[in-house]
Structures are given as C-alpha cells and as structure tokens.
C-alpha positions as CSV (number, residue, x, y, z in Angstrom):
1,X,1.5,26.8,7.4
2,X,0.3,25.1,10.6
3,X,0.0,22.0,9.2
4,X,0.8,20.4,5.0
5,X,2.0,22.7,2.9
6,X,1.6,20.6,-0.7
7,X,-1.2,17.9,-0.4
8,X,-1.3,15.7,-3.6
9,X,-3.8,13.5,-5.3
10,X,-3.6,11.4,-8.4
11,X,-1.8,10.6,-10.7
12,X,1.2,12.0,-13.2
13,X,1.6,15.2,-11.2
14,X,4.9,16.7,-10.8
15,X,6.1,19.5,-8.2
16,X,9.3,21.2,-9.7
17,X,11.9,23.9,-8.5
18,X,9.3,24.4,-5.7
19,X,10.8,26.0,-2.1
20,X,8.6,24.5,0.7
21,X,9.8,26.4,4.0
22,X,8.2,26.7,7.6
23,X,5.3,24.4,6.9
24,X,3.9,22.0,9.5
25,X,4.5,24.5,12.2
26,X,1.6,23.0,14.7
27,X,1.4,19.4,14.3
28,X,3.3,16.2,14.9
29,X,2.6,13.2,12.8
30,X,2.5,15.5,9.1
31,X,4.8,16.3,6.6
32,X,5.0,19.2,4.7
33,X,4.3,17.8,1.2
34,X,1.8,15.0,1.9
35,X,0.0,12.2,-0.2
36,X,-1.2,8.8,0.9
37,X,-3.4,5.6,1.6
38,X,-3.3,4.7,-2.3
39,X,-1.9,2.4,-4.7
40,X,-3.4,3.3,-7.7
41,X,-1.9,7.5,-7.7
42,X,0.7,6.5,-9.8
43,X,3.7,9.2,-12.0
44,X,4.2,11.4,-9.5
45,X,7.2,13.3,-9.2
46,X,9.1,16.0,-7.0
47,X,11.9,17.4,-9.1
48,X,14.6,19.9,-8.2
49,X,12.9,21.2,-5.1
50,X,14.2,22.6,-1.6
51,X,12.6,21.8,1.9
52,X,14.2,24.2,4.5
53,X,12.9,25.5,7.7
54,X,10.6,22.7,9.0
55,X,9.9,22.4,12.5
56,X,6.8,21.9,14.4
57,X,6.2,23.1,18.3
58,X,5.2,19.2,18.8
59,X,8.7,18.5,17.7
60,X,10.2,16.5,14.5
61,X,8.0,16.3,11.3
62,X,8.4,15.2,8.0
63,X,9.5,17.1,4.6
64,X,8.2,14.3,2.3
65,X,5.4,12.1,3.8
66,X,4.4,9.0,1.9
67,X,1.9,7.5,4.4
68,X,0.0,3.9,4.6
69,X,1.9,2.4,1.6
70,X,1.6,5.3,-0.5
71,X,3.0,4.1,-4.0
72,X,5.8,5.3,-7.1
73,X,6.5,9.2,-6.8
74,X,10.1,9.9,-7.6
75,X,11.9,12.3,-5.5
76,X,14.7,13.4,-7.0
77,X,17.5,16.3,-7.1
78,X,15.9,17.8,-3.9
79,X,17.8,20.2,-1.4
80,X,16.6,19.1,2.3
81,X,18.4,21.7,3.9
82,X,19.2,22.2,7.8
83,X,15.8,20.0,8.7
84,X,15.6,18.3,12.2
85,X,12.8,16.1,11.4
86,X,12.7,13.1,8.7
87,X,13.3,13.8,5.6
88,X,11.0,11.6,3.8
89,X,8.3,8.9,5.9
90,X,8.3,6.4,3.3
91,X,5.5,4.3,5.2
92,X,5.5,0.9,3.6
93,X,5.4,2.0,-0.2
94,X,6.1,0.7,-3.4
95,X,8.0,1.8,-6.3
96,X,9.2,4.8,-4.6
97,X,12.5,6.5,-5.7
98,X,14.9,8.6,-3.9
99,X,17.5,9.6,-5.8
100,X,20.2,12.2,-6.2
101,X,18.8,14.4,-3.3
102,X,21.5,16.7,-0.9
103,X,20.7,16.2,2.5
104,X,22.5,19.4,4.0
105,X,22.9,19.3,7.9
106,X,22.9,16.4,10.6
107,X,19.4,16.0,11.4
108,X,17.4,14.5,8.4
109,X,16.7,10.7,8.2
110,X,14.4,8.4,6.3
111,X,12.1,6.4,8.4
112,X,11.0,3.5,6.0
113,X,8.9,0.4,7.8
114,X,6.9,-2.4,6.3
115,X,3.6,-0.9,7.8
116,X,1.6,-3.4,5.5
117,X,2.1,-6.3,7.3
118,X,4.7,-8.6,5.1
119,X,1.7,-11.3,4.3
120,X,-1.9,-10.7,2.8
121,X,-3.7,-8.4,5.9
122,X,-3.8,-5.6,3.9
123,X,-5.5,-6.8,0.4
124,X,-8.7,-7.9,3.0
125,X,-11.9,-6.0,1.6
126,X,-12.7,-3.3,3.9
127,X,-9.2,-2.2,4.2
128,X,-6.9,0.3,2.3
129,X,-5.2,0.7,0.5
130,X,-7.1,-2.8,-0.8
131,X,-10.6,-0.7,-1.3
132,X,-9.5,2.2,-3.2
133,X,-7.7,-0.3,-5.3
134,X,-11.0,-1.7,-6.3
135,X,-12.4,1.6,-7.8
136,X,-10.4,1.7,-10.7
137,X,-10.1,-0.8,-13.7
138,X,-6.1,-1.0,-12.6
139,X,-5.4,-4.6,-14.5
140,X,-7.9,-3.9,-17.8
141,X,-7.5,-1.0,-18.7
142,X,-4.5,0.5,-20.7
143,X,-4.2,3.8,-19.4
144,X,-3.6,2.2,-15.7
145,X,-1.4,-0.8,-17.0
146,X,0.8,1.4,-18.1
147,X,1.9,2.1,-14.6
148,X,4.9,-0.3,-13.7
149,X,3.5,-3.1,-10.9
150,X,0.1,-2.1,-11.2
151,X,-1.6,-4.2,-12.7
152,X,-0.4,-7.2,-10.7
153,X,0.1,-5.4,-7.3
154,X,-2.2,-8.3,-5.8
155,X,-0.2,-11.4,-7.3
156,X,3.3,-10.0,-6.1
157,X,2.9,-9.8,-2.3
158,X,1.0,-6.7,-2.2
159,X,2.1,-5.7,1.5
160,X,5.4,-5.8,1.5
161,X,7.1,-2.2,0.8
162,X,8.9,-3.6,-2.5
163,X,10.3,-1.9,-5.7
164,X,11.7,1.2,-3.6
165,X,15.1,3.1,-4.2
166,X,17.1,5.6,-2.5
167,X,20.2,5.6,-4.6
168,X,23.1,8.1,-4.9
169,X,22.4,10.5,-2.6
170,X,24.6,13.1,-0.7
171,X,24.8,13.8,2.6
172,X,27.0,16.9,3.8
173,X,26.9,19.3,6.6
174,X,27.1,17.1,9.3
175,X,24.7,14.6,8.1
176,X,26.4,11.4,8.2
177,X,24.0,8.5,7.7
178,X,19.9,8.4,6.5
179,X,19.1,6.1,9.5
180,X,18.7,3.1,7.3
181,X,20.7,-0.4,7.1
182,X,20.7,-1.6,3.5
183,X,20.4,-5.1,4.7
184,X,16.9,-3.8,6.0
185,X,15.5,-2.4,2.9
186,X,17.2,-5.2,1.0
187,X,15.2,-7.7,2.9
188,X,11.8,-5.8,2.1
189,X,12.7,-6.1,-1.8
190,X,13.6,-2.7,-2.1
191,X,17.5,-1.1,-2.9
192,X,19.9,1.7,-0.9
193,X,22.6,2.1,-2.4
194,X,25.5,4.7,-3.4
195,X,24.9,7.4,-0.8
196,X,27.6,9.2,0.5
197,X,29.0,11.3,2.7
198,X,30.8,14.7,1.8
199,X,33.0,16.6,4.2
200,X,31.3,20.7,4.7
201,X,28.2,21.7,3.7
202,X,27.0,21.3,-0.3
C-alpha cells in the first residue's frame, strides 16, 4: 500500500490477529493503521496483531497512528517487528492503552506530545476535536456514557493527553528504550510503566 493500510472509524471495533506489512510505502506523516481527529470513537481495540515491514521512501512512518487527540483504543499483545519508524504516534490522546506489546528490533519508539494545548484552545467552537464532539448526545445519552471519560471530557481539562497507558511492554532485539521519560507522561496525567528490556530477539 502506498499510503494506510487499516483506516478506522467509530466506535467498538476491534482488529485481531491481523499481519499489517509494507503499508505506507509513499508517504511521510501516515501510519499504517490510522484513525483520528475524534473524541467521541470510543471501544476500539487492536488485539494480537503484527506490524512488520514498514518503511516509506520519505523515510520513518508510523505502525499505529492516533492523530489530533485521537481517544481510548487499546493496543495490546501486538508484535512490532524490525520497524524503523514509530511504533505508535499517540498525538495528544486520551484513554489510550499500550500494553503487553513486543517491540522486536532497535528502531521503534512512541512519539506521545500534548498536541492539544494543556489549557482550553481546543474545546473553542470551530475547532476539533471540540465540533465533532457536538454531534453526538455524549453526556445524555446512555449508550455514549457508557464510555469511561466521556461524558465529562469538557469538565476534566479536555486538552491535556490524560488517562493514557503503556504498561508492561517488551522490548528485545536491540530495542532498548520507547523514546519516552515516565516523568513526561506522568506530568500529562497519563502512566508508563513496567517495560522492559530482554536480551536477543523475542
């Protein structure tokens, strides 16, 4: 694929024992499984999969790409296997989870960054992820509130990429550290903890 290979939309989907390879050959800022811009897709999970192969002729790209504070998809008991790129753009999220994933080789990282602002810029009319919010009944309606943070996403400092985890995750094969300081995400409200390192590949 030149550019995504899984684009998602919505809500309680779930990608499972998938094998996403040599995807986002021809672009740069892309990931091979992509969703963004939205608070309100909500359940979404990618369980037991395997990125390998990922490399774009513009250079690094993504395997996972949450973009523009994309919110709560788990990620969990992945294979990210020999990728150069990141693998997972967590861009300023919340109620993300990254958990018990191999990353197998010495390039992959996690770029995570409080892209929403850390203060109120992004809940402005006009503005997303604020204006998709708005099309949905998210804080009267029971089939939304049942979605953890949801229903008072504006009342708990909306912008800042809080609720997130990557927790007890391996890194082997040369990969020695996911580009993160904890102190970092622990400042945002978020958790990274219990990953470690493993001498050889997994």
């Amino acid at each position: 694929s030149p550019q995504i290979g899984v684009f998602m939309q919505g809500n309680d989907h779930t990608l499972a024992e998938a094998h996403i390879h040599d995807a986002a050959r021809q672009c740069s800022d892309c990931g091979s499984f992509y969703m963004g811009r939205e608070w309100t897709y909500r359940g979404n999970s990618i369980i037991g999969s395997r990125f390998s192969g990922l490399n774009s002729i513009w250079g690094a790209v993504s395997a996972v790409y949450l973009d523009d504070q994309l919110s709560s998809v788990r990620i969990d008991s992945c294979i990210f296997d020999h990728h150069t790129g990141m693998v997972l753009e967590l861009g300023g999220g919340r109620h993300n989870v990254f958990s018990n994933n191999i990353i197998n080789g010495s390039g992959g990282y996690i770029h995570f960054d409080s892209r929403g602002g850390g203060g109120s810029r992004c809940v402005q009319p006009g503005r997303m992820p604020f204006v998709f919010l708005a099309r949905v009944p998210y804080n009267t309606s029971a089939a939304w509130k049942q979605y953890p943070g949801l229903s008072d996403i504006l009342h708990d400092d909306p912008c800042s990429p809080k609720h997130n985890q990557i927790v007890g995750n391996i890194l082997c094969g040369g990969a020695t550290s996911l580009g993160l300081e904890p102190s970092s995400v622990l400042k945002w409200g978020s958790l990274m903890e219990n990953n470690t390192g493993k001498p050889g590949f997994c």
